[in-house]
N, C-alpha and C positions, 0 to 999 in steps of 0.2 A: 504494500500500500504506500503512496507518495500523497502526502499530505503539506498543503502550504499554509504555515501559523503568523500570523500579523499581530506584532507585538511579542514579538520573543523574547524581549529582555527585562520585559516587567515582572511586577510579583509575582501574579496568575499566569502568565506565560512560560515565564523562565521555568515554572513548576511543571506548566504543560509539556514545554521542551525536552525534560528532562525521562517526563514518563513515557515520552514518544520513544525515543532513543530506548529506554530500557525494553522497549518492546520490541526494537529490532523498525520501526519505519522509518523509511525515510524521510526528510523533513527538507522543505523549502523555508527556512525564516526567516520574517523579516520584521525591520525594525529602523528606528533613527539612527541606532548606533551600534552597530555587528561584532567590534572590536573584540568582546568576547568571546566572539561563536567561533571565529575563524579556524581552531585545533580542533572541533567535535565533530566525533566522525557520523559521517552518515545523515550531515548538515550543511545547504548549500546556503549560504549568508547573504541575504543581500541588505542593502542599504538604502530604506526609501523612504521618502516622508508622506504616510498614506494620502494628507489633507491635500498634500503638492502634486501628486505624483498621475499622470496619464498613463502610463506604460505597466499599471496594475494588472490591467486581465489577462499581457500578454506573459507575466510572469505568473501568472495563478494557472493557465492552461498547462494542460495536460497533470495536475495534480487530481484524484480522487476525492478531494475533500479539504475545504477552505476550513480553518478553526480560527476566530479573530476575538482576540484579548487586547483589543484596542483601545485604548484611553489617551483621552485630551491633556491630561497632565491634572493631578489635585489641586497643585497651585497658579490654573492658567484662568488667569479673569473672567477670560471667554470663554469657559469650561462648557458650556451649556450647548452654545452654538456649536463650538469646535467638534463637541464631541456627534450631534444630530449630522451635523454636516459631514464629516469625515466618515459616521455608518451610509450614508446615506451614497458616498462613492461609494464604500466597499460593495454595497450592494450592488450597486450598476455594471462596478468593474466584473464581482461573480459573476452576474448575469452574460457580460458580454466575453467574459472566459471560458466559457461550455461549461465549467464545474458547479451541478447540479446541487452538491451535500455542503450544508453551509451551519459550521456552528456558533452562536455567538453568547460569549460572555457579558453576562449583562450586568445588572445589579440587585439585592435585597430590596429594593424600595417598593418593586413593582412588587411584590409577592402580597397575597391579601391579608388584610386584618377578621378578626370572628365577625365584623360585620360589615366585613365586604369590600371594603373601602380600600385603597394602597396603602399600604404602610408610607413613600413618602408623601403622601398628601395629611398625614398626621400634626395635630400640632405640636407636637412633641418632637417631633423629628428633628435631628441634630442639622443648624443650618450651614455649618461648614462642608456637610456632605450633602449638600440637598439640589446643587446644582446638576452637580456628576450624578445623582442618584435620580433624580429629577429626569433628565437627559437619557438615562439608559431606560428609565419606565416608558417614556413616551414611544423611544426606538421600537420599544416590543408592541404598541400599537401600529406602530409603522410595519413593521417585519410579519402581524396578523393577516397584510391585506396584499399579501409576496405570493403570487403562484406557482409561479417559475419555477422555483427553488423547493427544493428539501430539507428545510431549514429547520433548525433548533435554537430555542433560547434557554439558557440557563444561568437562574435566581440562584445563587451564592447565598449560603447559612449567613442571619444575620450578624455571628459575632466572629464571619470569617474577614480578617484586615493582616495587617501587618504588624499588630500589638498581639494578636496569638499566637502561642507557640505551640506546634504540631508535630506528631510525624506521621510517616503512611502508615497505613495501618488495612488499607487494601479494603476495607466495611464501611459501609454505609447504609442510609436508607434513603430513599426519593419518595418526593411530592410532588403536585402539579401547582396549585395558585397560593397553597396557604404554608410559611415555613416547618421545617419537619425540626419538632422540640425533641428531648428527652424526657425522663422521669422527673428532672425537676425543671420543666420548662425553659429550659436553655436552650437556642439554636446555635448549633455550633458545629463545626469544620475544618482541620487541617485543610491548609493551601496543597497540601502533598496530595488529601486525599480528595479535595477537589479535582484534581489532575486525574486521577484517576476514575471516578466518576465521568469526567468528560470523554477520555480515552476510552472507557467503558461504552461509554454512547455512540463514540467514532465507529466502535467495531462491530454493535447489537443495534444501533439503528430503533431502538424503541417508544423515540419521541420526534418522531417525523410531525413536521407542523406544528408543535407543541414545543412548550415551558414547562421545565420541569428545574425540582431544586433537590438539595441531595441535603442531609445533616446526621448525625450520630444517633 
């Protein structure tokens, strides 16, 4: 399987990256800055700025399956925009690349509350994340009305970030709209086993058209 991942060298990506290679696929990734990837075997690197870039679908052909871990940046002012806009080529470019299977990593925000409602439209909702969180809910309205495509969305456990510490652990459990808690109502996630869960999806195919989120 040849799989092309946008955004390799982020949190969710680099983790994606990682369990790609341990599986033995090969990997097309891409990213702002490759510098790291250039020794990893079984990884063609390239270097591109999704929001800039024309020459995307010619580098997503012939891949089996687009996976994009794509992010505007936490700290980019126009986080909102940037990030709508830059899904909103990925998606043109899949489309105009043949490659039908499209996975995209979204956010917690979309996933629903017990009545109904998105988690970020809450007023509770932390507003330093609510941009970026903001921005990935709306994309999965955008990406509901995609036919072309074989597309997957997937809601990340609410207390999956960069302040948790994880490891794989290869288990999990999955949801569709509402986050999957434990025994004591925690939603929670290794980024490892995020990766796996997603690679899990890459290779079972069991949320064609659908959002689905994965937690302990």
């Amino acid at each position: 399987m040849k799989v092309a991942l946008i955004g390799a060298t982020g949190f969710v990506g680099s983790h994606i990256l990682e369990e790609l290679i341990h599986r033995n696929i090969e990997v097309t990734a891409i990213a702002r800055d490759v510098e790291s990837l250039k020794d990893k075997a079984g990884v063609i690197a390239i270097q591109l700025n999704v929001n800039e870039a024309d020459q995307l679908s010619s580098i997503l052909k012939g891949n089996d399956a687009v996976i994009s871990a794509f992010n505007a940046g936490w700290d980019n002012p126009n986080l909102y925009d940037d990030f709508l806009s830059g899904y909103r080529h990925i998606l043109t470019e899949v489309e105009e690349s043949g490659v039908k299977r499209l996975i995209v990593i979204g956010g917690a925000g979309s996933l629903l509350t017990d009545e109904g409602t998105r988690i970020v439209d809450g007023k509770d909702f932390p507003k330093a994340f609510k941009p970026g969180a903001l921005a990935a809910a709306d994309f999965y309205e955008v990406l509901q009305r995609e036919n072309e495509l074989d597309w997957t969305f997937f809601s990340p456990a609410i207390e999956m970030n960069k302040d948790t510490k994880g490891k794989r652990t290869g288990k999990y459990r999955t949801g569709m709209d509402h986050p999957v808690v434990d025994h004591e109502g925690n939603s929670r996630l290794s980024v490892q086993d995020l990766a796996v869960a997603i690679v899990d999806e890459l290779e079972n195919n069991k949320f064609i058209k659908q959002r689905f989120t994965a937690g302990y």
